[in-house]
C-alpha positions as CSV (number, residue, x, y, z in Angstrom):
1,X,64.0,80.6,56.2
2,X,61.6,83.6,57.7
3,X,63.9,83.5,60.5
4,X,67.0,84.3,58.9
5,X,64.9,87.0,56.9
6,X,63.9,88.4,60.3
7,X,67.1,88.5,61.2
8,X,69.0,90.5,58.2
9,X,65.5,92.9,58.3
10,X,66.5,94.0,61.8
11,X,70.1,94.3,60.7
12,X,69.2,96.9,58.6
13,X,69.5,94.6,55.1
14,X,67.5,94.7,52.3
15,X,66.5,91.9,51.1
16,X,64.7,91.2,47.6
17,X,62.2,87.6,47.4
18,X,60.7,86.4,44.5
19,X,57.8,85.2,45.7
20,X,54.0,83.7,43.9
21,X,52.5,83.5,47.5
22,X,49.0,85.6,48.2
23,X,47.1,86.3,51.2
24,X,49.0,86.4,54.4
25,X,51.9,85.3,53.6
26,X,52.6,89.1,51.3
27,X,52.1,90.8,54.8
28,X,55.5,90.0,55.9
29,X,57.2,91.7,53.6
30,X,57.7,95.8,54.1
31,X,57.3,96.6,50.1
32,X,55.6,94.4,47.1
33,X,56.4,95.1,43.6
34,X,53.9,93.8,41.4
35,X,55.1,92.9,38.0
36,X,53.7,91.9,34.4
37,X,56.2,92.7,31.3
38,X,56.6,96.1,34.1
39,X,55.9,97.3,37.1
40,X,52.2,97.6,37.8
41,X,52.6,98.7,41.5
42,X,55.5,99.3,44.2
43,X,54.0,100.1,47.5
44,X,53.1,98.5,50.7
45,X,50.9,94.8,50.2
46,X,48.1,96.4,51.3
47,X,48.3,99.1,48.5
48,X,49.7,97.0,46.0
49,X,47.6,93.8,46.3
50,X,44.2,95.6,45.2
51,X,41.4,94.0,43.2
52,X,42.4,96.9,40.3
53,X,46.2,96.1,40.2
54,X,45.2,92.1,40.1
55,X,43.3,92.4,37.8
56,X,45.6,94.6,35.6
57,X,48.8,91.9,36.1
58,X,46.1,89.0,35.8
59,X,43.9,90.0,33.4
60,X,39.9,90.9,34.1
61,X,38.8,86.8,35.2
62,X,40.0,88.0,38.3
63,X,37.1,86.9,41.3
64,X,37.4,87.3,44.7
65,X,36.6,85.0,47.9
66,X,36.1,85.9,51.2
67,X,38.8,84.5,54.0
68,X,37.1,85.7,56.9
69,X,36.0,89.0,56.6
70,X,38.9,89.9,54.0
71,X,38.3,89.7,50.0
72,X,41.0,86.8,48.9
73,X,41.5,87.5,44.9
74,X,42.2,84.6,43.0
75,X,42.7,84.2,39.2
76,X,40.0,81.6,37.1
């Protein structure tokens, strides 16, 4: 499936995933909306998934963990 997404990318596609992965796996992707009854944050995944906007789409039980050196949030 990432293949074929690879593939229309470089064709000059847009494509648009719904997606509930974290960590990694958001880096793939050129642009994230983040959304909760609206859009919280449209940006790259390193400006969208921020410990402020999580916590604004998941409310404030939002901790972090640490996956190697880089903070993981994850919802309690």
């Amino acid at each position: 499936m990432l293949s074929i997404f690879a593939d229309l990318s470089e064709q000059g596609k847009t494509l648009l995933v719904c997606s509930h992965e974290w960590g990694d796996a958001l880096l793939r992707y050129h642009r994230l909306l983040l959304l909760n009854r609206r859009v919280l944050a449209n940006d790259t995944p390193q400006a969208v998934m921020t410990m402020d906007n999580i916590q604004q789409a998941y409310g404030a039980n939002i901790q972090s963990v640490l996956n190697g050196s880089t903070p993981v949030p994850f919802v309690c």
